[in-house]
Every structure is written in C-alpha cells, then in structure tokens.
C-alpha positions as CSV (number, residue, x, y, z in Angstrom):
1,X,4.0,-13.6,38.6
2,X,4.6,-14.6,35.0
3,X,3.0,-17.7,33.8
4,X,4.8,-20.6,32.8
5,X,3.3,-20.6,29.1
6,X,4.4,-16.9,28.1
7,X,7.4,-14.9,29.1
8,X,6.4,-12.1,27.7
9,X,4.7,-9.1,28.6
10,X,1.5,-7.8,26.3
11,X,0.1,-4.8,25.9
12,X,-2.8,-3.8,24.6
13,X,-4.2,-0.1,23.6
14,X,-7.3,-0.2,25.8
15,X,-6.2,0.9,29.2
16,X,-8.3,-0.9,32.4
17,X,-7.0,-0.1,36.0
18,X,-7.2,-3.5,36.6
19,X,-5.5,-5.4,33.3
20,X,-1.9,-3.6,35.3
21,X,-2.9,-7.0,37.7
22,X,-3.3,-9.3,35.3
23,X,-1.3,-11.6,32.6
24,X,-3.1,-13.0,30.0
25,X,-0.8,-16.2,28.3
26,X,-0.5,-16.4,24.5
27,X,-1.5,-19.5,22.5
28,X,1.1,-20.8,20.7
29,X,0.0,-19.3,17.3
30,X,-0.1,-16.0,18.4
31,X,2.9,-16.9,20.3
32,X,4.8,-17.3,16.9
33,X,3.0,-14.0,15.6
34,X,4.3,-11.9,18.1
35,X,7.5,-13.1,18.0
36,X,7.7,-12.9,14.5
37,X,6.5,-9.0,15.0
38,X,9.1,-8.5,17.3
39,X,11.9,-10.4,14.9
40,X,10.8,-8.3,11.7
41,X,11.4,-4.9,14.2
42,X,15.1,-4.4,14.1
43,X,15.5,-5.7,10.6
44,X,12.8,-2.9,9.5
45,X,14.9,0.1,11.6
46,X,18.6,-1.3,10.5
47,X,17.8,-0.7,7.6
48,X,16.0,2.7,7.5
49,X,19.0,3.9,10.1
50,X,21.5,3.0,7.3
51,X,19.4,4.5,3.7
52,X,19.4,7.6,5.7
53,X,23.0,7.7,6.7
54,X,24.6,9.6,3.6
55,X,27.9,8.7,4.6
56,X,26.7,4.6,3.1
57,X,26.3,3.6,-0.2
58,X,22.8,2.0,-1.6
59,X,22.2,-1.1,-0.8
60,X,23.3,-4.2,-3.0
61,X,21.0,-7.3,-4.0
62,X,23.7,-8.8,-0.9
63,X,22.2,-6.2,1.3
64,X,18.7,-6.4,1.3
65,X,17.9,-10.2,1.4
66,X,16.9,-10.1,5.3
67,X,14.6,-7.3,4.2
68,X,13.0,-9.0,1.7
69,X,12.4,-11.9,3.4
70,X,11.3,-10.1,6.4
71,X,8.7,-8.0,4.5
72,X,7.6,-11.8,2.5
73,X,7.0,-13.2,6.4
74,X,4.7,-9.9,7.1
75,X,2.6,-10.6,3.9
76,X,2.8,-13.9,4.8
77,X,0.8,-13.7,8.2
78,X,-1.6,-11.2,7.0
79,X,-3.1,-13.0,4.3
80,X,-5.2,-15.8,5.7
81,X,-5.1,-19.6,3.9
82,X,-2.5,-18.1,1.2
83,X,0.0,-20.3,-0.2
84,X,3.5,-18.8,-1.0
85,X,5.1,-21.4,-2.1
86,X,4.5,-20.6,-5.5
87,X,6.3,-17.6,-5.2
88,X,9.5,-19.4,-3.2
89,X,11.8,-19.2,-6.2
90,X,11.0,-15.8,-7.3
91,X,13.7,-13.1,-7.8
92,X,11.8,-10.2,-6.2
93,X,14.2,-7.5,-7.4
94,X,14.1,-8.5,-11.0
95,X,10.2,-9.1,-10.6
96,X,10.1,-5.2,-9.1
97,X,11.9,-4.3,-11.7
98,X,9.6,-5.9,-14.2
99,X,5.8,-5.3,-12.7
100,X,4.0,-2.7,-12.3
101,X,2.3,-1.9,-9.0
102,X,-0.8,-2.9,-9.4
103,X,0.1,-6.4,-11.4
104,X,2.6,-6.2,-8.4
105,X,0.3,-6.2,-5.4
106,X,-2.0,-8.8,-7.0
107,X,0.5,-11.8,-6.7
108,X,-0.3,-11.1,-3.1
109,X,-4.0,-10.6,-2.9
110,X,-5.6,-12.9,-0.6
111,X,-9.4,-13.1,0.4
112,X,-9.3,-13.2,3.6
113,X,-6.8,-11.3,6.1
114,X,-5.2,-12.8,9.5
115,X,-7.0,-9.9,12.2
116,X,-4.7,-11.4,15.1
117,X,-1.4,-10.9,12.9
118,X,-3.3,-7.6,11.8
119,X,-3.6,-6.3,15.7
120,X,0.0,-7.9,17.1
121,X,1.8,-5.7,13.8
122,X,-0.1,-2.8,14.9
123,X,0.4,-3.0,18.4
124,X,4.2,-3.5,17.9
125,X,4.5,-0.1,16.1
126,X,5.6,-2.3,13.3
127,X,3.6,-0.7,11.1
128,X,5.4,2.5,11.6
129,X,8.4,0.8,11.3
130,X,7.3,-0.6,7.2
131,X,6.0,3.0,6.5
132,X,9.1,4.3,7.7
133,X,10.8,2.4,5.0
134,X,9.2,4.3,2.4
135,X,9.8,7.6,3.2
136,X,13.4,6.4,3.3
137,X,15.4,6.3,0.3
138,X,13.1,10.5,-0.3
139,X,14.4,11.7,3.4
140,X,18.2,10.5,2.0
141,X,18.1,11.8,-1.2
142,X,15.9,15.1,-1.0
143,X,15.5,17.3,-2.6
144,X,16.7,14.8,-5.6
145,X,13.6,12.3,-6.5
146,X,15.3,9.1,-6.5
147,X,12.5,7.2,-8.4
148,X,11.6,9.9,-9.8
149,X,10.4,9.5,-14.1
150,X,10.5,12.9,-14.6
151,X,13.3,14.4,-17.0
152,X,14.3,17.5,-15.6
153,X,15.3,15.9,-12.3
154,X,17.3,13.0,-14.0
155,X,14.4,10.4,-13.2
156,X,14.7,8.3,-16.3
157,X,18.5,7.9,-15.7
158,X,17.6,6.9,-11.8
159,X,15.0,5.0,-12.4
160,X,17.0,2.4,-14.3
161,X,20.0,2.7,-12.7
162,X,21.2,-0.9,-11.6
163,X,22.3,0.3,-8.2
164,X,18.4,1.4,-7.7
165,X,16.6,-1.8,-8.4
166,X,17.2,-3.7,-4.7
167,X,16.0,-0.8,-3.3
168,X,12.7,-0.6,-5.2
169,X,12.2,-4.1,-4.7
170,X,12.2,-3.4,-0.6
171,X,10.1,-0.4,-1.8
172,X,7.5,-2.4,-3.8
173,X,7.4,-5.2,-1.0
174,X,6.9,-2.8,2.1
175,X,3.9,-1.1,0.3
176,X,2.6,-4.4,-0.4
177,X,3.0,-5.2,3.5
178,X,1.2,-2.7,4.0
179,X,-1.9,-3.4,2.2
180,X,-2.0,-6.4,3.9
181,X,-1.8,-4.9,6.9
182,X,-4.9,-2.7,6.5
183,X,-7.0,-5.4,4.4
184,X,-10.5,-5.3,5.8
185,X,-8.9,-4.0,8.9
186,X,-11.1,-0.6,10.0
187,X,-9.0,-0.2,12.6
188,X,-5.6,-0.3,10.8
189,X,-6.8,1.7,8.0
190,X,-7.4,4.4,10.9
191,X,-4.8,3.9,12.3
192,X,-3.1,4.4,9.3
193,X,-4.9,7.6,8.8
194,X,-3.6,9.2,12.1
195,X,0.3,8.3,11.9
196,X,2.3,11.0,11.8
197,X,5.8,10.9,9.5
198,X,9.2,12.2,9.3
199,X,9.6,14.1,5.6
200,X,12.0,16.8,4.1
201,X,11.2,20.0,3.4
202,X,13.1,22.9,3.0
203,X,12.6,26.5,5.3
204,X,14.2,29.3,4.3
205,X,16.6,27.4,2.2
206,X,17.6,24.9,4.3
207,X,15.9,21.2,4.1
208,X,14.9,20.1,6.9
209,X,12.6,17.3,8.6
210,X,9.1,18.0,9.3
211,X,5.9,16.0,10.4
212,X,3.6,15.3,7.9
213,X,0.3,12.5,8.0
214,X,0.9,8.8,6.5
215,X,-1.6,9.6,3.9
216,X,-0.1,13.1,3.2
217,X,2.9,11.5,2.2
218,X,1.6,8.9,-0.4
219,X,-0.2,11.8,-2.4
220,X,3.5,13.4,-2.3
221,X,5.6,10.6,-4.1
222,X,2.1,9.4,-6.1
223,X,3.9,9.3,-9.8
224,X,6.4,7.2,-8.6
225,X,6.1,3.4,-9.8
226,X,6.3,1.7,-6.6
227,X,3.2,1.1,-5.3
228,X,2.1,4.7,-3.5
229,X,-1.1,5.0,-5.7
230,X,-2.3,1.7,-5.7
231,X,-1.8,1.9,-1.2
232,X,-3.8,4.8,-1.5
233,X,-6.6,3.6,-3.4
234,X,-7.3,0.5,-1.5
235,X,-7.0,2.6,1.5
236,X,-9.9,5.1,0.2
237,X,-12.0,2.2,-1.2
238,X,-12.5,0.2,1.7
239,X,-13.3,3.0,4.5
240,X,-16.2,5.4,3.7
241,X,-14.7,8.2,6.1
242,X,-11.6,8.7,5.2
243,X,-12.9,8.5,1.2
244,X,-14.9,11.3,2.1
245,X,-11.7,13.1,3.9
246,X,-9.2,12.5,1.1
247,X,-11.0,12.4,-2.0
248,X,-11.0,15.8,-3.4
249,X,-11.2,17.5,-6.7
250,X,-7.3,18.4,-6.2
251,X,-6.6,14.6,-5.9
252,X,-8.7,13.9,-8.9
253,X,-6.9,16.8,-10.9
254,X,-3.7,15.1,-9.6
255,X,-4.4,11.5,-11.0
256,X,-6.2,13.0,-14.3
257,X,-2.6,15.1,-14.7
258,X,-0.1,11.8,-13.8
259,X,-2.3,9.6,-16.6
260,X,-1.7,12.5,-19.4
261,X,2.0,12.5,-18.3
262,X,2.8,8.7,-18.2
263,X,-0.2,7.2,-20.2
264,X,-3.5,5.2,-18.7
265,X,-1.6,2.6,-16.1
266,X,-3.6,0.6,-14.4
267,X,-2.6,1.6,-10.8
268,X,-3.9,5.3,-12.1
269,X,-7.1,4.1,-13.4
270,X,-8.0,1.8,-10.7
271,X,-8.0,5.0,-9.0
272,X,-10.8,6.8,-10.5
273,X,-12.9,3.7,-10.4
274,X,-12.2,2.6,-6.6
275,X,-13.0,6.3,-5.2
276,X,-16.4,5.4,-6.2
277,X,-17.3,2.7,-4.1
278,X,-17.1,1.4,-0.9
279,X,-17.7,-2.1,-0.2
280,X,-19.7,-2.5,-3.3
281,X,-21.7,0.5,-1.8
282,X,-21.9,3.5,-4.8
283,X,-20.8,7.2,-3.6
284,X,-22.8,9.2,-5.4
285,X,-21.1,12.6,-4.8
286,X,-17.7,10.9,-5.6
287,X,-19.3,9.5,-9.1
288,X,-20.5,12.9,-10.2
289,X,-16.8,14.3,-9.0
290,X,-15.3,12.3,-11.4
291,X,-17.4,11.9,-14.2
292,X,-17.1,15.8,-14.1
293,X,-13.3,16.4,-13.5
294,X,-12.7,12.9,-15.8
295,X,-15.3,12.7,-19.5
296,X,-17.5,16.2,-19.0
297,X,-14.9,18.2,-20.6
298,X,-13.9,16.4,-24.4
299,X,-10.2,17.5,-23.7
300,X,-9.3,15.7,-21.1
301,X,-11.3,12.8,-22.2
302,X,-9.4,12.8,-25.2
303,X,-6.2,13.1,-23.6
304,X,-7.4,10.2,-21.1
305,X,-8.3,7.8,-23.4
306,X,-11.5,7.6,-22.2
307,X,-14.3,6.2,-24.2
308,X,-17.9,5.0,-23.0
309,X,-19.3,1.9,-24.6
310,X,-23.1,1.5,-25.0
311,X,-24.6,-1.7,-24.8
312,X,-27.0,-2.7,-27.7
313,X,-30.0,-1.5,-28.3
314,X,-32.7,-3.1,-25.9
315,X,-30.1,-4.9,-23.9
316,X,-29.8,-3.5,-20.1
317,X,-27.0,-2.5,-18.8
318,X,-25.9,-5.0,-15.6
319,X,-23.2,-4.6,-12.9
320,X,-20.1,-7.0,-13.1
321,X,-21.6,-8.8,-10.1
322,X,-24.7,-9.4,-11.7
323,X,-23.1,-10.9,-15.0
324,X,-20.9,-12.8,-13.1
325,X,-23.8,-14.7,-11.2
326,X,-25.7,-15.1,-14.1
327,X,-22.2,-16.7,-16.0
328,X,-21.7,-18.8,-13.1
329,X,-25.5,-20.0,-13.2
330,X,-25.2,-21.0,-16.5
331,X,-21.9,-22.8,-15.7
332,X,-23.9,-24.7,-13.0
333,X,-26.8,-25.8,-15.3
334,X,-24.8,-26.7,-18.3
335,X,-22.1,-29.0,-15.8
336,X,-25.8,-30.3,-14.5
C-alpha cells in the first residue's frame, strides 16, 4: 500500500529481502530532488538521441536553452549553501566561448556538496545520462574531432565556428555537472570509475561503437578545451585509489606533450600539481613521477616553462596552508 505522502516508488542499490515489503516516504526536500532527477532525465537523452542523429543539423542558441537550464538546476542541487543568482543573467554560450575550463568550473565551486542530491542523481542513472552528453557531439562526428584545435583535422576552423558555440556551452556545463556530482562524493567518484561508455572506433575500416570506461574516455578527448582535463584531475585528486590506477607515466607524457603543443593552461598545469596529493595528503611516488617526467630533463623544462623559485637565504620554505594561517593570524591581531 503506497503512503499518502509519496507516490513514488524508491529504489535503492543495497538489496534486503525484506525492503521488497516496505515503503519508505520522502520528505519534501528530497521529494523536490527526486523529482527534479527525474525532470532533468528526458531533457538529457532528447538531446543526446538528436546530436547523434546525422540526418539533424547542430543545435542553435534556440535549441539548447532547456539544456542549459537543466544542467544549471543539476549544479544547482549539488553545491550546498551556493547562491546562483549571481550568475542569473549570464549568457552561458558566449561565457563558454570566452572561459577557459578551469576559470570555467570555478564560477561553480562550492565548499560543501548536497550528498542526498549526490545519491538521488546517481541512483537515477542520471549521471550516465550527463556523461552521455559528452561523448555526444565525438560519436556524431567521428572520425572528424569536432572541438578539435589541431590543424590537420580542420580544428581551428571548428573550433570557432559560430554553429559550434551552443554546443560547447552544453559541453562545458555537463562537465561542470559532473564535478559536482562527484565533489567529496567517494562513492560517485567510483561509481564514476566503473561506468562503462558508448565510443567510435573503427575495425577493419568500418567505425563502429564500442565500450570503453568513463575515465578511458576523458584521457581520449583531453586537448579539447571543454573541461575533460580539469574532470579528470579533480577526479584523481580527491580519491587515493583511483590516483594510483590512472596516474601513469603515459598520462604524465600526455599532459607534458598537450602543454608544449598549446602553451602552459591552467587546466594542464593544475594537472601535474593535483596528481600529487590527495586531500592535502602528499603521494610521494606521484611527486617523484613528475618531478622526473616534468624538470629532471632541461628540455622539457625549457619547453614547459618551468622554473623553480628559491626562497631567500635563511628563510624556510612553508606550505600555502601554513602561510595562509600565519597571514590570517596577523590579520586577527592587527583588526585586535
């Protein structure tokens, strides 16, 4: 018998013999949660269903407002005690088009993440259905990059192509959605580890779509601007495990390679420095991985634009967090 407070049916992915016997009612905040989950859902596939269909043309600024909005509610309800009215009268495709990634994702950054709208967007599978908007626009255009900034595949004329820029603002926001998702979330950011994708690839001259992991598929589209390499490395830097899985001397060699290609942005950098912590909690074998693949040899610290600065002579070196406490001491006694 359903209860009068909830109409709906939960699930949850802990299976008890006995939970097929009982109904739990919803307050009314997750209430609104999981009905928002469940709203976002067909706005997320329609959308992925009609980038893929070759037979449509891209999407105009016209056609991707719901999308926009939707992917603005998602941030919305992950980030807990953030304001977004600030942000109300924003054009998100002309600020896409003007931000980079990780300037991008800060406008969003919150301290503290929303676990119950974490678990419902999980549980919904509509975290699949953001990722899946990703791979989208790569799945449609393969083998072509359409983001691409590379010259030989006509990236630099794609890339600012007017008919490309609502697209890469739904790009840009779904990545952002999902960082939120996973903020501080150990068991989205697994979750997120053991998805499974649909991606093109070609066999025996034919393209065709294969599975390939979630994370697999951000190191594939990495160079592109959107917001791939800055998902990634807030991924790695908040889960010791999957740092240790993922973070390998051919990643390294891949970020050292994209920052001598397209110069020292910050979304690449951030990088090197975020694979070497977790938490605030150094990895040691990380730290000597990329001191060695990143300054030990002079040409690639030339090309990198790398330079170490010493402090002077007789002055310690301190950790930001340590400056920072002693700066906000001295603010204290001076206000005192």
């Amino acid at each position: 018998k359903l209860l009068d407070k909830s109409q709906r049916l939960v699930f949850s992915s802990k299976r008890h013999t006995a939970d097929a016997f009982t109904i739990t009612p919803l307050d009314p905040t997750s209430s609104t949660l999981l009905n928002r989950a469940i709203a976002c859902l067909p706005v997320a596939k329609q959308y992925v269903w009609g980038l893929r269909d070759h037979n449509t043309s891209l999407p105009d600024a016209k056609d991707v407002v719901d999308e926009i909005q939707m992917l603005l509610s998602i941030i919305e309800a992950c980030n807990q005690n953030f304001d977004m009215k600030a942000l109300v009268e924003t054009c998100w495709i002309t600020q896409a088009d003007e931000t980079l990634p990780a300037a991008f994702s800060k406008l969003f950054h919150a301290e503290e993440s929303n676990v119950t709208a974490q678990r419902f967007f999980r549980e919904t599978k509509l975290m699949d259905a953001i990722f899946e908007i990703t791979t989208a626009p790569y799945i449609r255009e393969y083998p072509n990059k359409p983001f691409s900034t590379d010259h030989e595949q006509g990236g630099l004329k794609k890339a600012g192509d007017p008919a490309r820029r609502p697209m890469r603002a739904v790009q840009m926001l779904a990545f952002v959605a999902l960082q939120r998702m996973f903020s501080a979330s150990e068991s989205n950011q697994m979750y997120f580890a053991a998805q499974t994708t649909q991606v093109m690839s070609s066999k025996d001259g034919q393209p065709q779509l294969i599975p390939q992991g979630w994370i697999p598929s951000l190191i594939r589209h990495l160079e592109d601007p959107l917001g791939a390499a800055v998902t990634l490395s807030d991924l790695l830097s908040t889960n010791e495990n999957l740092l240790k899985t993922y973070v390998t001397e051919d990643l390294i060699h891949s970020f050292v390679r994209m920052v001598q290609y397209m110069g020292p942005q910050p979304r690449l950098m951030n990088f090197f420095e975020k694979v070497c912590t977790v938490n605030l909690r150094p990895i040691k074998a990380n730290q000597e991985m990329v001191v060695r693949e990143v300054y030990m040899d002079p040409k690639v610290r030339d090309t990198l634009l790398i330079t170490i600065l010493c402090p002077p002579e007789g002055e310690r070196f301190k950790p930001r967090g340590v400056e920072r406490k002693q700066r906000d001491r001295s603010i204290e006694f001076n206000e005192e």
